[in-house]
Each structure stands twice: as C-alpha cells, then as structure tokens.
C-alpha positions in Angstrom: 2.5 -10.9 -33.5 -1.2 -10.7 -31.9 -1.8 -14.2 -29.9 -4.9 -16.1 -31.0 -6.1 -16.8 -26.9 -6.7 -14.7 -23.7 -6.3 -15.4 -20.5 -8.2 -12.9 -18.2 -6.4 -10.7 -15.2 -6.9 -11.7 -12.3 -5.3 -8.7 -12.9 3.3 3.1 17.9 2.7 5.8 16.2 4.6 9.3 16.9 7.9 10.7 16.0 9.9 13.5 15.4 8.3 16.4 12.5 10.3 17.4 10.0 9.9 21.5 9.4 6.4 22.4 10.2 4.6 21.6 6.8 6.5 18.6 5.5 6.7 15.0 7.0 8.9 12.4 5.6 6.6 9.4 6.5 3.3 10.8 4.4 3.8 11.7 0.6 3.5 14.9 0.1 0.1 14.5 -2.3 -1.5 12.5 0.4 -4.1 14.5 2.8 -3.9 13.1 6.7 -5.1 13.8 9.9 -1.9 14.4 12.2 -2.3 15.4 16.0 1.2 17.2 16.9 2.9 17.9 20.2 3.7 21.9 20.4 6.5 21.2 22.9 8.1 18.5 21.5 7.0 18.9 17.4 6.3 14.4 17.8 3.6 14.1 15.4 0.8 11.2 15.2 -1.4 9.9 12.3 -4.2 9.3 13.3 -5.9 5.7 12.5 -10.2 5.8 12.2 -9.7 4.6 16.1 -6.9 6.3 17.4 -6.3 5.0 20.9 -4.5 7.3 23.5 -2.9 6.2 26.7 -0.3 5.0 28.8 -0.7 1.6 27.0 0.9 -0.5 24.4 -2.2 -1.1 22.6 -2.4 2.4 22.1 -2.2 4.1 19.1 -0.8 7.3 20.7 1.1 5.7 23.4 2.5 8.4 25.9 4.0 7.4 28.8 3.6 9.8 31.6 2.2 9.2 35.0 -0.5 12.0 34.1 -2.3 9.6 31.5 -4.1 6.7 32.6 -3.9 3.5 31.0 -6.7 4.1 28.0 -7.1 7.9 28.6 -9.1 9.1 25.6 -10.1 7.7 22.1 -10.1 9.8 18.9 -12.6 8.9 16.3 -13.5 9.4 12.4 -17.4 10.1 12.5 -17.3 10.4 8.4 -17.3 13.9 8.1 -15.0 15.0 11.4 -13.6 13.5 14.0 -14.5 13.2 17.7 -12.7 12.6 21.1 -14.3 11.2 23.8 -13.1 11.0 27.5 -12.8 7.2 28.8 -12.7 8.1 32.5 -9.3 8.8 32.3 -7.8 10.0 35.9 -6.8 13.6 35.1 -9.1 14.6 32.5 -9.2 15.4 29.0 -9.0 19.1 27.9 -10.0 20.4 24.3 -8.8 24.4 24.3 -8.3 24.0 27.7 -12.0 23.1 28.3 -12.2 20.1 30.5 -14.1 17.3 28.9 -17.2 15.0 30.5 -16.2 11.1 30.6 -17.9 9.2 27.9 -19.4 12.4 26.4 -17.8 12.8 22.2 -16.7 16.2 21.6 -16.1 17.8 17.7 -12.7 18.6 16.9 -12.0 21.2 14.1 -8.5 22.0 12.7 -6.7 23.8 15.4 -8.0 22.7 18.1 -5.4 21.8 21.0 -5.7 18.5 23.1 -4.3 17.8 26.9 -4.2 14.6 27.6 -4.4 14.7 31.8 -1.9 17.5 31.9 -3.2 20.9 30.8 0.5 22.5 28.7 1.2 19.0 27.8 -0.9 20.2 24.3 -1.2 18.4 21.1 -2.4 20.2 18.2 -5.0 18.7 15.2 -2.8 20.1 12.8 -5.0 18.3 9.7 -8.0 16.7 10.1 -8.6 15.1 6.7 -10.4 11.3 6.7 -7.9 8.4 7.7 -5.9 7.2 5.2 -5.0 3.2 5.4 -1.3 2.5 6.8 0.7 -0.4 7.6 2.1 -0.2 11.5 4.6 -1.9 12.5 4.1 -3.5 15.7 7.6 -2.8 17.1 7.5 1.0 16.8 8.1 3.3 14.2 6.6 5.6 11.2 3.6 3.6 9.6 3.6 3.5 5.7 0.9 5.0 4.0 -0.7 3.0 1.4 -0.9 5.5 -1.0 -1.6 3.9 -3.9 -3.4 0.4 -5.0 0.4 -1.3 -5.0 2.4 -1.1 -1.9 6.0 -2.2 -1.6 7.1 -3.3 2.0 9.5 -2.5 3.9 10.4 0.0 1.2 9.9 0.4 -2.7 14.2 -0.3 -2.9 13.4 -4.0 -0.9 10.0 -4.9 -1.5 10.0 -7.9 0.4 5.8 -8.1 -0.2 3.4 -6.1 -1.8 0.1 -5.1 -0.2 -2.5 -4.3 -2.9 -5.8 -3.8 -3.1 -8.0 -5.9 -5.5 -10.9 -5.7 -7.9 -13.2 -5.7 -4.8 -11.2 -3.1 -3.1 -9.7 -5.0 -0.4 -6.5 -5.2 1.2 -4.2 -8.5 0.0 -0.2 -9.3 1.1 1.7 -11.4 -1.4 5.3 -12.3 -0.1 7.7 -14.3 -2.1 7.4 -17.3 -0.3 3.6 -17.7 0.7 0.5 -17.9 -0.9 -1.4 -14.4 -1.5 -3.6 -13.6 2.2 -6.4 -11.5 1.9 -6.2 -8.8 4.9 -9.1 -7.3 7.3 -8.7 -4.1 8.8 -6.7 -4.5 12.2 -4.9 -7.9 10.3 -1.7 -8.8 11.5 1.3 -10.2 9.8 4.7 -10.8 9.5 7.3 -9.6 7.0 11.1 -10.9 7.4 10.3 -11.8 10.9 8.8 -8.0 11.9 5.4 -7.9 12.6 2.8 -5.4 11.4 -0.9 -4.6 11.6 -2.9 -2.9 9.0 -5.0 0.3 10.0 -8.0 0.2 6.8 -10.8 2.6 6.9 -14.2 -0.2 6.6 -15.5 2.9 4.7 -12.5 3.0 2.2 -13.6 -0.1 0.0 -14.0 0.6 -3.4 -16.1 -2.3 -5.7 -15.7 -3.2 -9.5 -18.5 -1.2 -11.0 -16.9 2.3 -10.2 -13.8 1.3 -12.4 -13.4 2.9 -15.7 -11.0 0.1 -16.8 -11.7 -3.5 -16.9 -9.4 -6.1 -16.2 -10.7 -8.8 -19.2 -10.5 -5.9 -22.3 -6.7 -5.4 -21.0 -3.8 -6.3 -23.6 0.0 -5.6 -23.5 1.9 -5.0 -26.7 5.6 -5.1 -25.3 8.8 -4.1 -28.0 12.7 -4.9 -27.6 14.8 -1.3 -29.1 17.6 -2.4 -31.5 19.7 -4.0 -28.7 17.1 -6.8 -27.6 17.0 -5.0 -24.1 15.2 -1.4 -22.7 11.7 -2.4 -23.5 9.0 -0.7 -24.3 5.2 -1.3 -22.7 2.2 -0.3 -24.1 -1.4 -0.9 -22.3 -4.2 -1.2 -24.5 -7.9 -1.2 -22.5 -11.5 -0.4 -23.7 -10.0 1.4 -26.8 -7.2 3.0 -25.0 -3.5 3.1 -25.5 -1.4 4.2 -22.8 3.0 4.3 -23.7 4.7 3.5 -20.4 7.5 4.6 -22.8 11.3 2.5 -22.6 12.3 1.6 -19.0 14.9 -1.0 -17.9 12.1 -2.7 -15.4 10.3 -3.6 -18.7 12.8 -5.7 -19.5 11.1 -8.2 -17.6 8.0 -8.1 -18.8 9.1 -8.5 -22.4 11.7 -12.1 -21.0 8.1 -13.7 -19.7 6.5 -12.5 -22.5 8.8 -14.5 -25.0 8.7 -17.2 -22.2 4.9 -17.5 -22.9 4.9 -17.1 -26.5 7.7 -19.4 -27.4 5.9 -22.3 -24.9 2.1 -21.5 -26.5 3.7 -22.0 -29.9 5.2 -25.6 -28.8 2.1 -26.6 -27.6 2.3 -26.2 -24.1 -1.0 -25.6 -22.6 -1.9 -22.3 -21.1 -2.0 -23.6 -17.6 1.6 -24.6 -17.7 2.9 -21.8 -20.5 5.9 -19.3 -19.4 6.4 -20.1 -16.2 10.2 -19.3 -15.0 12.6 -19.7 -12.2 13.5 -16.3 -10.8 17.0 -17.6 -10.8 17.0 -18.4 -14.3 15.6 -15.4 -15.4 17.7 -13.2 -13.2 20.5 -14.9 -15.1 18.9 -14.3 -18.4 18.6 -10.4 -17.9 21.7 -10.1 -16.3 20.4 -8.6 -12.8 20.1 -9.9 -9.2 17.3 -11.9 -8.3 16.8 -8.7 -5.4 16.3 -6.5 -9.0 13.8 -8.9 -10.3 11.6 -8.1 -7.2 11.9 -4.3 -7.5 11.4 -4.0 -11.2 7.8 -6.2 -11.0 7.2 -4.0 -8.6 7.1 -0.9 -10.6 5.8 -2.4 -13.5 2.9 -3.1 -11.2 2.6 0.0 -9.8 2.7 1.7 -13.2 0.1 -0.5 -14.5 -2.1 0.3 -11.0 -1.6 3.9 -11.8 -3.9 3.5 -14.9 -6.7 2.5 -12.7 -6.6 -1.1 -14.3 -7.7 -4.0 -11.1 -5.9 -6.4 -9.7 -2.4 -5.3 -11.1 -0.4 -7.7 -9.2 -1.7 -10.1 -11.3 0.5 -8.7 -14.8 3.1 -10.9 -13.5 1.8 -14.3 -11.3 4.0 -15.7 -8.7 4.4 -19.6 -7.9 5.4 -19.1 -4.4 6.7 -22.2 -3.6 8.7 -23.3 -6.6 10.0 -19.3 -6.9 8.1 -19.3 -10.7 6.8 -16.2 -12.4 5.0 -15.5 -15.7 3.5 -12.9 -17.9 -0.3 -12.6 -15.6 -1.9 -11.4 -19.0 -2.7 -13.8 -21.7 -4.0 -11.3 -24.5 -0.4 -10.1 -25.0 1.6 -8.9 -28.6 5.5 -8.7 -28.8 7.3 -6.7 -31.5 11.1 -7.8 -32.0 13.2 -5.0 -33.1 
C-alpha cells in the first residue's frame, strides 16, 4: 500500500600489537597512521595532534624520567606528517639524528623516533591521514569511527550512536538525552565513562558531494508468511537496493504498521507511530537491550548506501523512551 504523504529524513592511547600486520582495535579495511614501540610492540594511533610526553594530556603518554613533561608533538600537515621538538630536556631523535627545538621535521614510513632516550625507538609503521576516533578518557584502545554510524561502547551494547550528518559533522544520540552535535576535541560521557572525540577539521564532508538524497528516499518493508523476518527495500533517485530478510527488520516493519495504522485513524503526522520501547519490545518478543542493537544495524545498513542522516530512519523521543518509523514516504506489503 503506497502512503499518500511524506515526511522528509532528517534522515591514552597505546597498547599491546597483535602479530605484526593485524591490530584488533582498527578494522582491517581502515588505513591509519600507527607509531609502534620495537621493544615492547605497544602501538599508538596517531590523532591530527598527537601529543607525546610524560603527561596526562598527552596523547602518547610515556612515563619515563627521560621524557619531559610535553616532549614532542606529531602533526598531520595534509599530505605527511611532521614532528617537531618542544624543548624537551633530552632531545628528540628521528633515525638517530638529533632534532632542533621548535624546528618540524618530515616523517616518511619507516622512520624510527626516540623520544629523550636514543634505543627507546618507536617506529612510523603507517603513515596514512588521521582517521576520527573516540578516546576514552580513562585509558584504553580508541574506537575508530569507521563508518557514518557508530555504536558505543560496542556494536553488541550500543549504549549511543555517534553519526555523522548531512553536513558531515559529528552528533551523539544516547537513549536518554537529546541528540548533541560534537566539535573535534568534544567531550562526553557515556554510562558514566568519559570520552573525547579526535575529528580531523579537514574530514567534513557537505551535502552536495552525496549521490543520494535524503527527501527522494522511500522504504517498501514486507512480512514472509509468518508475520515476522522482514524484508527491507530502499528506494532513492530511481534506485532499489534489497537489504534482503534479516530479524533486525522486524522492527522496522512493527513502526511501520504503527504509523500506518495511526495515519489511517486520523492521527496527525506529528503525533503518528510513536511507541514505547517497552511495548514494542513486548510486541516482537525481544529485550528492550535487542531493540537498541537491531536500530542500530538497520542504521548502519541504511548509512552503508551513502543515504544522510541515517539515524533519522528510526526517531527517538528521549525522554518518554518513544520511537517511530523516521521516514514518512514508506509502503508495507503483508504476506
């Protein structure tokens, strides 16, 4: 049944290396640049501003009495990266050739740093541009954004989603607040742990270099025989793309009859398939913990298509712990 109205979408930092080649904390199609320790094999991603020294504000904090305080800074110039001496007390060596304070030196891949202590060598392993990540402030692996929809802490608990937007910038929607835009360098808190986001100012992407459109997108969402294992179809600018039958469609197709069944009584589209995340995880049978992992796929298979804004295929009331169908140009075929 095709709907007669549309809504439009408004749709610190080392560790131990796994075997040299692979690293559990960046996905394996993701290029990074990673400075690693020969003796030790601790790795470190690098962030556009990558801080090194004794300090907590660092973002390569090593704490030896060799390193001063803020020994050196590492920086993304666009095309390579540079280090630069900040008067540090023992010196900064690049292939054992002491630095001058304050003067930037090229790196190339290969190249091996000493930080004050000439043995005490880190290598540039990979010195692709910096990717954006999510630290968390209390130590530990960052997580790579790596696509435009983000589960945190992890894609099996997604207690928020960071996602980028039609105007290519960072946002964090949690379950219980309102939707916060983020800067580069942003803090926030997540189930009482605190994180910063590391974002590349060069990274943004804007509207008019999307193939897709947001407004020309439509779902067409099917039940199979049983009522249950929808399917999902995308329809866009004259494209059709099958997500095929997956159980996380199931809840697209419950908000979709939500919406449907309240536009035909009348309700108006302001107020039309909202539902309690209790009541619908009672309606489909799954934990309300489920409901939160499967919107997150279904948001991150819609992202995959390139489509903006894809949080928005299924809105949030915060407060009241609503949700509905985002998408107002919508069809559902019943079995």
């Amino acid at each position: 049944m095709q709907l007669p109205f549309s809504v439009s979408m408004a749709f610190v930092l080392f560790f131990p290396l796994e075997p040299r080649g692979a690293h559990p904390y960046v996905p394996g199609n993701v290029a990074m640049a990673l400075l690693r320790h020969l003796l030790s094999g601790r790795v470190s991603i690098l962030e556009p501003e990558h801080l090194v020294g004794r300090s907590a504000m660092c973002s390569l904090q090593i704490a030896e009495t060799y390193v001063s305080s803020h020994h050196a800074v590492l920086r993304w110039m666009g095309s390579l990266w540079e280090i630069k001496d900040l008067g540090s007390r023992n010196g900064t060596f690049v292939n054992a050739y002491p630095l001058r304070v304050g003067k930037p030196w090229g790196l190339d891949r290969g190249d091996v740093i000493a930080f004050g202590e000439p043995g005490q060598d880190w290598e540039l392993t990979h010195d692709d541009a910096p990717r954006p990540m999510v630290i968390p402030l209390s130590g530990g692996p960052p997580h790579v954004l790596d696509s435009d929809v983000n589960a945190l802490p992890s894609t099996d608990d997604p207690k928020a989603t960071v996602f980028r937007g039609v105007d290519g910038r960072w946002r964090i929607e949690r379950r219980t607040e309102p939707t916060m835009p983020l800067e580069d360098q942003s803090r926030f808190e997540i189930d009482g742990r605190a994180f910063r986001l590391s974002c590349p100012v060069f990274g943004y992407r804007t509207q008019t270099g999307l193939k897709l459109e947001a407004r020309n997108t439509r779902l067409i969402v099917g039940a199979m025989h049983d009522g249950r294992r929808a399917g999902l179809r995308v329809e866009n600018g004259g494209n059709i793309f099958d997500l095929g039958c997956r159980p996380h469609h199931d809840v697209v197709l419950t908000l979709a009859r939500h919406r449907l069944s309240d536009t035909i009584r009348g309700m108006p589209d302001s107020s039309a398939g909202w539902a309690y995340e209790d009541d619908l995880a009672t309606e489909l049978g799954i934990s309300a913990a489920q409901i939160h992992v499967d919107i997150f796929r279904v948001r991150r298979e819609v992202a995959s298509l390139g489509i903006p804004d894809p949080a928005d295929v299924i809105e949030r009331r915060p407060r009241s712990a609503q949700l509905r169908l985002g998408i107002g140009a919508f069809e559902v075929e019943e079995a």
